[in-house]
N, C-alpha and C positions, 0 to 999 in steps of 0.2 A: 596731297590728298591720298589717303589709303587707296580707294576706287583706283586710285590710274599704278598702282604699284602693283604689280603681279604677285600671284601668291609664291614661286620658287622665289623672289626678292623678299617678300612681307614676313617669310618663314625665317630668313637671314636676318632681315632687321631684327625679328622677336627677340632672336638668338643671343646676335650682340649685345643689347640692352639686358640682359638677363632680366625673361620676364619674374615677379615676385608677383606675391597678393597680393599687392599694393598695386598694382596695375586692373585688380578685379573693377568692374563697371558697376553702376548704384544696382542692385537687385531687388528695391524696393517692388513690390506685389506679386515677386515670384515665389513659389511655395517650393525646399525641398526637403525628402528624405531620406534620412544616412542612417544603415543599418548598422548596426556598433557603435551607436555614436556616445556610449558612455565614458569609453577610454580612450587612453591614442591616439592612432590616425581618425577615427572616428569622429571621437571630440575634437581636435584639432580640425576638421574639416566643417561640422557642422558653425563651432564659432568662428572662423574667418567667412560663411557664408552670412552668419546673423549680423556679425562686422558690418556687413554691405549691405543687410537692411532684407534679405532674404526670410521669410518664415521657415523655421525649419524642425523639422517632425523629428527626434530622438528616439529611434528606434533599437530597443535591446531585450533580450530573455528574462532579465530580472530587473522587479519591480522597484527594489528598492536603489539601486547602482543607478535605473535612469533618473529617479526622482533626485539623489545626488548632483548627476552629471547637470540634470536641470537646474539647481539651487547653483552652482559653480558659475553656469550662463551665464545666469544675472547677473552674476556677482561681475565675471570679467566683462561684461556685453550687457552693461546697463540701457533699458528699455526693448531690450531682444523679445521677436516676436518667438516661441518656442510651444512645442506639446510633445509628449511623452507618447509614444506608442509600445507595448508590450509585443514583444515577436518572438516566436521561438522556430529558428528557421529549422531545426530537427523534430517540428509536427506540424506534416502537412495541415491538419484541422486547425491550431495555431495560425498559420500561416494564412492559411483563408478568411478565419475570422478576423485577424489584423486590419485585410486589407479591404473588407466587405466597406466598411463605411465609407473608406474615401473613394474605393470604385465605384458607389452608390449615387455621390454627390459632388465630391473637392474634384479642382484642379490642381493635377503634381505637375511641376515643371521642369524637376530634376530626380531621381532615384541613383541614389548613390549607392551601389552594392559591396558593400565594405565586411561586412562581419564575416570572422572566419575562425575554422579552427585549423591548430597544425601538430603533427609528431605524436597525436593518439596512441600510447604503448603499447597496445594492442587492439583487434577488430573490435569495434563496437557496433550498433546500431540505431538507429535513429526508431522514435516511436514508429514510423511505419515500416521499420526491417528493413532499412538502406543504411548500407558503409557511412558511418557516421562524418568522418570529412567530407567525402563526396555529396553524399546528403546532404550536407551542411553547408559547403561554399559555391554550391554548382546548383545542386540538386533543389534546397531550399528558395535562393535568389532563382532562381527560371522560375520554380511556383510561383513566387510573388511577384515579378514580375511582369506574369501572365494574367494573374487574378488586379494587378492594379494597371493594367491598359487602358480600362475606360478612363481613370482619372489621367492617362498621362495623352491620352486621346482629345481630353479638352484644351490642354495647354494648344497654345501654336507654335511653338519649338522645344517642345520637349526634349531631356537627355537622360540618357541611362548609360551613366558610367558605371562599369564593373572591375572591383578590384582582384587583380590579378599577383604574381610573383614572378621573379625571376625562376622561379623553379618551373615553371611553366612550359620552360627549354630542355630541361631536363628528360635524356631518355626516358629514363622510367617515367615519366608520363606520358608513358603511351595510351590511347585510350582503350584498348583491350584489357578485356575482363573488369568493367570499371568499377566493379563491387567488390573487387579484391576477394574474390567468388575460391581463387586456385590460388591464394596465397594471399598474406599479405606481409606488408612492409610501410610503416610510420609513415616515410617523407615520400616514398613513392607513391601511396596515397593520396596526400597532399601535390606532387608536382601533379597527379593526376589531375582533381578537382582545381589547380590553376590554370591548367591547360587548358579543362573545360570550361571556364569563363571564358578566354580568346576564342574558343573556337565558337561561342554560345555565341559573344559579341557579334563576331565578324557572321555569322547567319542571321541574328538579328537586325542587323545591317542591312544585310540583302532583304530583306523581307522588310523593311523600310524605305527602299529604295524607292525616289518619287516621291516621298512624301518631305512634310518639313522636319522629321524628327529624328534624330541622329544617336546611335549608340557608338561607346567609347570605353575599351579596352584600357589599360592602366597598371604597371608594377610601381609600386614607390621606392623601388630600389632595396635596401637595410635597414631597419630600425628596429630596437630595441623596444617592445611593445607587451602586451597583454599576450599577443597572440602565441608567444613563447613559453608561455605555462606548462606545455605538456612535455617542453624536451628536456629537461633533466632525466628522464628517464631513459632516452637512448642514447647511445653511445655516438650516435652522429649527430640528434640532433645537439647536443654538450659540444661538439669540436665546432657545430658553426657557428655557436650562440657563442665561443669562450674566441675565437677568430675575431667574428664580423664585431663583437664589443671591443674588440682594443683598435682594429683597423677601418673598419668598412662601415658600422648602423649608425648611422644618422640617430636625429631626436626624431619625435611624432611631426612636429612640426615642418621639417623639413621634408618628411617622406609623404605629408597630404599634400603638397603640392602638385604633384602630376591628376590626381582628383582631382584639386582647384581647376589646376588650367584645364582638363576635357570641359570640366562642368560648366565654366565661361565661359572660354576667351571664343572669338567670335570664327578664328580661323583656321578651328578644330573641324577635321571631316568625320562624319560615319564611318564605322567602321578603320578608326586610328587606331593604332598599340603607341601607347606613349610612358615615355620612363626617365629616368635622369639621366643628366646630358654629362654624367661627370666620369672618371675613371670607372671601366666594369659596371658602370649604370647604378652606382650603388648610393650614390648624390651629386646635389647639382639641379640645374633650373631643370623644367620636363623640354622632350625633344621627342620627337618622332622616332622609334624604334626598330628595330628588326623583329618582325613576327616570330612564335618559333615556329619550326618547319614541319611546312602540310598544317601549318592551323587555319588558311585561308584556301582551303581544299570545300570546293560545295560538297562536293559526296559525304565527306565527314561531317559537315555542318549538319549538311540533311538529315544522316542518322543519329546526330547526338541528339538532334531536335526530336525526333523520333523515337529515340531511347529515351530521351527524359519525359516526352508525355506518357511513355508506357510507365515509368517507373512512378511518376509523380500523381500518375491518374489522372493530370490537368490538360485541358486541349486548352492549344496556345495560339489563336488564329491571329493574325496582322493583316486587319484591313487598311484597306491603300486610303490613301487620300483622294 
């Protein structure tokens, strides 16, 4: 019986058996939504949820790429329950009007926060004048995340797994100056705005404490994705993309996995960082990870949380249960 098996054993069992999707449990009547879910890990994560009988909301910037991703569904995931949401996580008004209707009415019982950008050539800005990655993979997902609490306030165990990087470890994502305000730089940009998902996580965590609803942190290790569009243009981000392709990136397939498992498996905690279990974390089944350091710091939690509702304009309350 699982019950009589402690969790430091139950974490070993998982281990050994190398959990796969195929160990996901029926999710019939549960509703989720993946931000990116036109390409990639995105797609890959939202069809192994519809696999298992999950409703699951497509959420992406352009109209025509999700109505695609959507026809493909069907196609692989005959009788999949699916709807197209239009998001553009670089406009706050976007962003709220996305999420007005199901904070209105629906039950989410998953928020997958997937979509990203990465190695922007130079500064840009987001319709409301924020550093367009940060804005983007930090900044956008906290909005909507905030604006869709009522809908994830109905489920009774809701998740909000947020996708994270390895870069996430990286000095240069430090969280000072997160606007890239006194300089900027591509990937340290980006390690920034990854940073800031753990560290978004792990306070959203705390601010869930007590209740049945768990938020879950996630790098998928390498993979060779969409999200790679903007690094031909730099000089570093070309040596990790011409590296990690002949050594280290995985497919889509294999890097939604540490998604899958936060988003299911039963004996996932609040507040986890979880990544692959294999050489350098770069593939391989998910495992419980090393945080990177000071991401599990209240102070900094408090003031990202603090930053991002100055920045975002959006007040993010977490009532208790």
């Amino acid at each position: 019986m699982l019950s009589e098996v402690n969790e430091h054993s139950f974490r070993r069992l998982v281990m050994v058996r190398h959990w796969t999707p195929a160990d996901i449990p029926d999710l019939n009547g549960l509703t989720a939504l993946i931000t990116g879910a036109n390409s990639g890990i995105g797609y890959r994560t939202a069809q192994v949820l519809a696999e298992h009988g999950a409703r699951v909301l497509l959420a992406g910037r352009r109209p025509d790429s999700l109505a695609d991703a959507a026809r493909r569904l069907r196609t692989d995931v005959p009788g999949a329950r699916s709807e197209t949401v239009e998001l553009d996580l670089g406009d706050l008004t976007a962003v709220r009007e996305a999420a007005a209707p199901l904070a209105a009415g629906e039950t989410l019982d998953l928020l997958i926060n997937n979509a990203g950008v990465m190695d922007v050539p130079e500064r840009r800005l987001t319709r409301d004048g924020l550093e367009l990655t940060v804005g983007t993979n930090h900044l956008g997902h906290f909005a909507l995340t905030a604006h869709l609490m009522p809908a994830l306030r109905r489920s009774s165990a809701a998740r909000v797994v947020t996708v994270s990087a390895l870069a996430a470890a990286w000095r240069s994502g430090d969280l000072d100056d997160l606007m890239s305000e006194r300089g900027y730089r591509p990937m340290s940009a980006y390690a920034k705005s990854k940073r800031a998902n753990v560290v978004f996580t792990q306070e959203l965590a705390r601010r869930l404490a007590g209740s049945t609803h768990r938020a879950v942190a996630v790098h998928p290790g390498s993979a060779v994705t969409n999200l790679q569009r903007h690094t031909s243009t730099s000089r570093t981000g070309r040596l990790l993309v011409a590296l990690a392709s002949r050594t280290l990136m995985g497919s889509a397939d294999g890097a939604a996995w540490p998604s899958l498992y936060a988003a299911t498996h039963p004996a996932v905690a609040s507040g986890s960082y979880l990544g692959p279990a294999g050489r350098d974390q770069t593939s391989g089944a998910p495992k419980a990870v090393r945080l990177p350091a000071g991401a599990d710091d209240p102070e900094l939690g408090a003031w990202l949380w603090q930053e991002s509702e100055r920045l975002t304009n959006v007040t993010f309350p977490v009532p208790q249960t």
